[in-house]
N, C-alpha and C positions, 0 to 999 in steps of 0.2 A: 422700198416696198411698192408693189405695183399692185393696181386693183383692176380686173376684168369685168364686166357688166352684161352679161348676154342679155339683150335686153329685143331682140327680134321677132318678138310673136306677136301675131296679128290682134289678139286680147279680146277673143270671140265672143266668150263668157261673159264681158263688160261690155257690150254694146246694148245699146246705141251710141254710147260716151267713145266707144273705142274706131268708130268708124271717123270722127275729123279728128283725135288727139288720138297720139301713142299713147297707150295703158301706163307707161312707168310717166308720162308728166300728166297724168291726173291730179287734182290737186290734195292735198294730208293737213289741215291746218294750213290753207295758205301757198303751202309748197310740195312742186311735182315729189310724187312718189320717188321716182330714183333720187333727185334731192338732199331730202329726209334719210333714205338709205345709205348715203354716200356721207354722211355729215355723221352718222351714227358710227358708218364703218372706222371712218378716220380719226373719230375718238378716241373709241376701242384700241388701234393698230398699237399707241407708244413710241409711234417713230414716225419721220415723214414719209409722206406718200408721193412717191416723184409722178407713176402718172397712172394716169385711169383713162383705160377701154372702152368703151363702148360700142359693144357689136348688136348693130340695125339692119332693119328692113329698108333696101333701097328706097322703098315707097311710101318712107319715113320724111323725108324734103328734109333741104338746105335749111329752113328755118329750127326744126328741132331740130338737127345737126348742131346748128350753131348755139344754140341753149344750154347744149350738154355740154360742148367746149366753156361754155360759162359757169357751168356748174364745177366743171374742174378746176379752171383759174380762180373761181373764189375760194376754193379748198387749197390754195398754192400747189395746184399740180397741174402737169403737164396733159391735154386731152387727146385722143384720137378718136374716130372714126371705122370704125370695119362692118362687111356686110357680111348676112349669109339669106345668101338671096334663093338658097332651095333649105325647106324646113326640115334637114336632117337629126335633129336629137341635140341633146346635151353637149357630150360631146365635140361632135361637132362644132358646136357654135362658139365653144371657149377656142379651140382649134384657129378660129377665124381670126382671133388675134394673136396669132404666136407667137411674134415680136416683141411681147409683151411677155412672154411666158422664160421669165429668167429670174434667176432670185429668188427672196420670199415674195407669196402670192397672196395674195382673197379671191376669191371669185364667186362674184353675190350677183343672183337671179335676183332681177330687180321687181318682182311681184311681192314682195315678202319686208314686211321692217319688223322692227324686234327693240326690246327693252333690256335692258343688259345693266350691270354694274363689273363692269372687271376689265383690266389692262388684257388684250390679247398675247399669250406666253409665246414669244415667236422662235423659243429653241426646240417647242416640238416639233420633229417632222409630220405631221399632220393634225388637223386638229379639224372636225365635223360636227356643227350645228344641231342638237339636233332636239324635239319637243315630243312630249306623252301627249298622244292623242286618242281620240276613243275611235274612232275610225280612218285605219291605216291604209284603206286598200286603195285610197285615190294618193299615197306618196309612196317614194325610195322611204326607204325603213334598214334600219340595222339592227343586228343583234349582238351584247355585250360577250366577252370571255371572261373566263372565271376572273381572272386579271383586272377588269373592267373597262380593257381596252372591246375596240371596236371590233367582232370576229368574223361578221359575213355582210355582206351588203345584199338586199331587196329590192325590184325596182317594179312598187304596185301589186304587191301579193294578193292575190283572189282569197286565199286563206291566210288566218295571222298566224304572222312567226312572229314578229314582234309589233310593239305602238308605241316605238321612239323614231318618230319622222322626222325624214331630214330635212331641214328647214329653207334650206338653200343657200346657204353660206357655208366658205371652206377657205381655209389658210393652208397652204402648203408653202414649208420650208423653200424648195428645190423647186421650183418653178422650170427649169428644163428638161426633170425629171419627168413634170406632169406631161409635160409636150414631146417626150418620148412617148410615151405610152397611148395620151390620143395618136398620134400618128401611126402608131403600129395600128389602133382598130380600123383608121381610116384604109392605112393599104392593105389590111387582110382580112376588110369587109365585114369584122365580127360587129353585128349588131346583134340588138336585144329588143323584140316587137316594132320590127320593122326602121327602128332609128340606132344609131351611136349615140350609147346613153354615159355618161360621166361614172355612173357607178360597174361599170365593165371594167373602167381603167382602173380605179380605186380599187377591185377586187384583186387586178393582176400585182399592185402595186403592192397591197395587202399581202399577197401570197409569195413577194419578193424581198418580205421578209420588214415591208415599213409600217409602223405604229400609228394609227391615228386614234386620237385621243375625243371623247365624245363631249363636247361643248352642251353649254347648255346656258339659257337666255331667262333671265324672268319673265318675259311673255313675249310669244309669239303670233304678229297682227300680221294677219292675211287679204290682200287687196286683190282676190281671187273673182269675186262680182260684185253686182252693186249695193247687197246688205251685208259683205262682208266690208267691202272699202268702209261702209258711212259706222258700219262699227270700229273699224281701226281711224279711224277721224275721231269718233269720241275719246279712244282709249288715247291715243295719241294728246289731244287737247290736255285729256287727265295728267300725262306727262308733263306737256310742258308747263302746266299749272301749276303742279308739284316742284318744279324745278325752277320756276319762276324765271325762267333763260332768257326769255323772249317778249317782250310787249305786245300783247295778244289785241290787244284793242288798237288801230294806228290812231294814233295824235291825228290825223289828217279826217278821220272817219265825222261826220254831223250825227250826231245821236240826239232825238225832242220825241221829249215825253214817249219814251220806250223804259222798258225793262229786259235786262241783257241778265242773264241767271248764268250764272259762270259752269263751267268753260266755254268760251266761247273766241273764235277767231274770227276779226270784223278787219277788213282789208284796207288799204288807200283810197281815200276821195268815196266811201260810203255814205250811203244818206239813209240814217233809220229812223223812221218817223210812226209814234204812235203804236207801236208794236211790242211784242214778246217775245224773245227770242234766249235758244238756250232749256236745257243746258248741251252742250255739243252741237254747236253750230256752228261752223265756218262760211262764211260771206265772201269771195272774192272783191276783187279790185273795180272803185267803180257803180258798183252796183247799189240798184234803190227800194227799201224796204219800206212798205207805208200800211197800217189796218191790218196787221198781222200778226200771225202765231207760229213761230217754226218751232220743232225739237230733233235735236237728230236726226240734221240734216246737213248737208254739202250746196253748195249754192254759188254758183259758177260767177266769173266776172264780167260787169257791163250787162247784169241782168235787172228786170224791173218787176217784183213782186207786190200785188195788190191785192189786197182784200183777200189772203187765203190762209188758210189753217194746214199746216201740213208738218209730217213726222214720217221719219226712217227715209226720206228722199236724196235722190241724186240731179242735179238741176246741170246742165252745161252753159259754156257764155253766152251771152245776149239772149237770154231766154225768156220771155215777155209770158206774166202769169196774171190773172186778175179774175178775181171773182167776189163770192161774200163769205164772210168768215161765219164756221159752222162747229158744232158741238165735237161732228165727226172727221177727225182730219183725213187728208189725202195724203196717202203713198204714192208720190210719180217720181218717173225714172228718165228725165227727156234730156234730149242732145241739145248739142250747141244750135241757136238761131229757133227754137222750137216756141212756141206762140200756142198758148189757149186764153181766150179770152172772154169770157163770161159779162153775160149782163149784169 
């Protein structure tokens, strides 16, 4: 089994967080987004996973290069590297690791994790992810056949055909199969609003007579901007809570005279002193909590939070906070090395 990761887009929507880290290693409880995704995928699969893709933005550095090769090797697979250094579509961008494109496949857009209970069935030839949502017009969307296979594919309907969006994960059988078909759109230039989109192929693929079967996930957490990620950190915590997998608090953390309201994820070498924290709060690595109140928040590592009251926040690392703690909390949204300091 091999797993592809398009993971190239500049993550415009998430910025300021998106301008010094890639959008898939933002942190989930702790751990980058792709991560979490990849630990989830591997589950799922039922078989080993020999190697995982990941297709980047040249202008992505050697150091997250080398992160994601570590995110492989601790999953016992094999990593690579591929670029697609003009923002062509979909696509496209699975296209970028061909060599990878043999066998059975996954191919999970790394903005997206998901809650699941089920072994992936890898004798369908196709199998598509997909969620009921109430508004479809900003995703691919399919429509079932009487059959309750999958009958047409969508990509961003202005009006609805249907509100089972596709979530961004896809298991194909035949992995050379797929990389036949991207390559026909690439040499006969068939796009779809202005990019080579994946559900182009899937349609031809569809109409070549192959069955894809419509997946479906107990909940699908969206890492689309910054109140969507700090709600899929809560819901995520909720997880790992439920499933007790993980020691959410590190043995290494100094906790004096706080109150931590669970779930909550407190990092390496933490120092929380005198505070409230919780419930849905993850703390990175490092970092110092003193005369405070967070809820439902993200709180980056090697940060030093003082005196403040805040809720539904995104905080990046080394982020220097201090003020006086008030009835009405703050919502902020700041990047790595970002400094307000209050008397």
């Amino acid at each position: 089994m091999n797993i592809i990761v398009p993971m190239a887009g500049l993550g415009k929507r998430m910025r300021p967080h998106t301008l010094t880290t890639a959008k898939p290693l933002l942190p989930i409880a702790g751990k980058p987004i792709v991560e979490r995704l990849m630990e989830d995928i591997v589950k799922v699969c039922g078989q080993k996973v020999e190697h995982i893709a990941f297709i980047t933005a040249p202008s992505f550095g050697a150091s997250v290069e080398e992160q994601l090769l570590d995110i492989a090797r601790h999953l016992g697979a094999k990593g690579s590297i591929h670029y697609q250094e003009e923002a062509l579509g979909t696509a496209h961008a699975i296209l970028c690791a061909k060599d990878s494109l043999k066998g059975p496949v996954v191919v999970a857009f790394a903005d997206t994790l998901f809650k699941a209970d089920f072994v992936l069935d890898t004798e369908q030839e196709g199998i598509i992810w997909v969620q009921q949502v109430e508004d479809p017009r900003a995703f691919g969307v399919v429509e079932l056949n009487e059959a309750g296979w999958i009958g047409a594919f969508h990509e961003k309907p202005p009006v609805f055909i249907s509100d089972l969006a596709i979530i961004g994960i896809y298991y194909f059988k035949d992995g050379a199969n797929l990389r036949s078909e991207l390559q026909y759109l690439i040499d006969h230039g068939v796009m779809d609003k202005g990019e080579y989109q994946l559900t182009s192929a899937l349609e031809n693929m569809k109409s070549k007579g192959l069955r894809f079967y419509p997946g479906t996930v107990t909940e699908w957490l969206d890492c689309g901007n910054k109140d969507a990620t700090v709600h899929t950190n809560g819901r995520y915590l909720d997880y790992l809570n439920e499933r007790q997998s993980e020691t959410l608090v590190d043995p290494t953390a100094s906790l004096e005279d706080c109150e931590l309201i669970a779930p909550c994820y407190i990092g390496p070498g933490c120092q929380i002193s005198h505070s409230t924290l919780g419930p849905h709060v993850s703390v990175g690595a490092g970092t110092r909590v003193s005369q405070s109140i967070i809820t439902s928040s993200i709180v980056g590592e090697y940060s030093a939070i003082q005196g403040m009251t805040l809720r539904n926040s995104m905080l990046g690392r080394h982020v220097k906070l201090s003020g006086n703690p008030s009835p009405m909390p703050l919502e902020l949204s700041l990047s790595d090395y970002s400094e307000i300091l209050c008397p």
